[in-house]
C-alpha positions in Angstrom: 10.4 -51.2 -43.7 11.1 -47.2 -42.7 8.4 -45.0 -42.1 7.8 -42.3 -44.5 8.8 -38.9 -43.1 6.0 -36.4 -43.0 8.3 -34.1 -44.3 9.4 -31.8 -42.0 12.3 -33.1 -40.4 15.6 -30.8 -40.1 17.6 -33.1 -42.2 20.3 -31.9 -44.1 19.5 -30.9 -47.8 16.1 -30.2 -46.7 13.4 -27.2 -47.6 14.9 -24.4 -46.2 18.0 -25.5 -44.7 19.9 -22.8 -46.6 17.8 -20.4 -45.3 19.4 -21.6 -41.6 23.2 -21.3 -43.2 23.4 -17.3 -41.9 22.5 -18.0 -38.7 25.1 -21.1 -37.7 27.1 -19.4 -35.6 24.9 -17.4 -33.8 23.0 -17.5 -30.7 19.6 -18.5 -33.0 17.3 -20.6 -31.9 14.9 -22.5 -34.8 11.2 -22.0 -33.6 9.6 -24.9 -35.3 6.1 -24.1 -34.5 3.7 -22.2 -31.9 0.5 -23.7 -33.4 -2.8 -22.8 -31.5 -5.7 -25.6 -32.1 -8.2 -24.2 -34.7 -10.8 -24.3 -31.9 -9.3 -21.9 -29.8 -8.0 -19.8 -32.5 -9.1 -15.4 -32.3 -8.5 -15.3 -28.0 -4.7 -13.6 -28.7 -3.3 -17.0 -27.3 -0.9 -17.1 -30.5 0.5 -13.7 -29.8 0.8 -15.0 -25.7 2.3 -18.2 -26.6 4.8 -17.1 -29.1 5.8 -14.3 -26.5 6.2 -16.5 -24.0 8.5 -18.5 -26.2 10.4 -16.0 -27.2 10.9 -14.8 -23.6 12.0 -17.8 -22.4 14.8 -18.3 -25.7 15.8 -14.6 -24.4 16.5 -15.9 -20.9 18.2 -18.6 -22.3 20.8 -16.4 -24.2 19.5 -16.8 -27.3 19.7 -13.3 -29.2 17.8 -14.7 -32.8 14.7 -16.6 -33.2 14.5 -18.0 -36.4 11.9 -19.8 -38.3 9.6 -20.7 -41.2 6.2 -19.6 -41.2 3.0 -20.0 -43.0 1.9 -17.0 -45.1 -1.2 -15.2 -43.7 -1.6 -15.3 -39.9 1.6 -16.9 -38.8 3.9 -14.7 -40.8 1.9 -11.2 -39.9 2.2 -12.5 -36.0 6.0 -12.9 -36.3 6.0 -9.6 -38.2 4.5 -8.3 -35.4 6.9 -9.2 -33.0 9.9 -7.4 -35.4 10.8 -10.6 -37.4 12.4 -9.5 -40.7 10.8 -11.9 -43.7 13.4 -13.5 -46.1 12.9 -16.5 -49.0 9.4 -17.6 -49.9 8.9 -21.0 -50.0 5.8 -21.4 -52.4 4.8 -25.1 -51.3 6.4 -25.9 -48.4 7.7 -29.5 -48.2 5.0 -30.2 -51.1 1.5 -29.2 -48.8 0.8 -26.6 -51.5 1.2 -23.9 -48.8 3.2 -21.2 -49.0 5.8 -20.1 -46.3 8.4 -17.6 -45.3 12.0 -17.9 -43.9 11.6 -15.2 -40.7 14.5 -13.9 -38.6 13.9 -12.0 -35.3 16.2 -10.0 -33.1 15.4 -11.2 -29.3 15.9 -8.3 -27.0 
């Protein structure tokens, strides 16, 4: 018998897969997650991990990071960084938390 997905698999006709359809044929790479363990969350090693990914997607030749975030910390760090916010997802993938679509210029 298949296992149940937990839901956040790219497969096509997913949440948030026409949020990707802009971005096919460009240099965009989908940042699925930078998550920092709650117990070392407030040391800044969000902001240093997602700038080290977003250096190393740079040196890679990617020119776009895209992604979806969570709304309150995760979208204000992207935000940070220059992401432009697009489509709300109100419950993401049916967890009852609400996330945004992000795009950000790499540079």
């Amino acid at each position: 018998m298949p296992r149940k997905s937990a839901g956040h698999g790219r497969r096509p006709g997913c949440e948030g897969d026409e949020d990707l359809l802009p971005f096919a044929k460009e240099r965009a790479l989908y940042v699925y997650s930078t998550t920092v363990l709650r117990r070392y969350e407030g040391r800044g090693l969000g902001t240093i991990l997602k700038a080290y990914v977003l250096g190393r997607a740079f040196q890679a030749g990617y020119r776009l990071a895209v992604g979806h975030a969570r709304e309150g910390a995760s979208v204000a760090l992207n935000v940070r960084f220059g992401a432009e916010l697009g489509r709300r997802h109100p419950n993401w993938y049916g967890t009852g938390d609400a996330y945004r679509f992000y795009a950000l210029r790499l540079r």
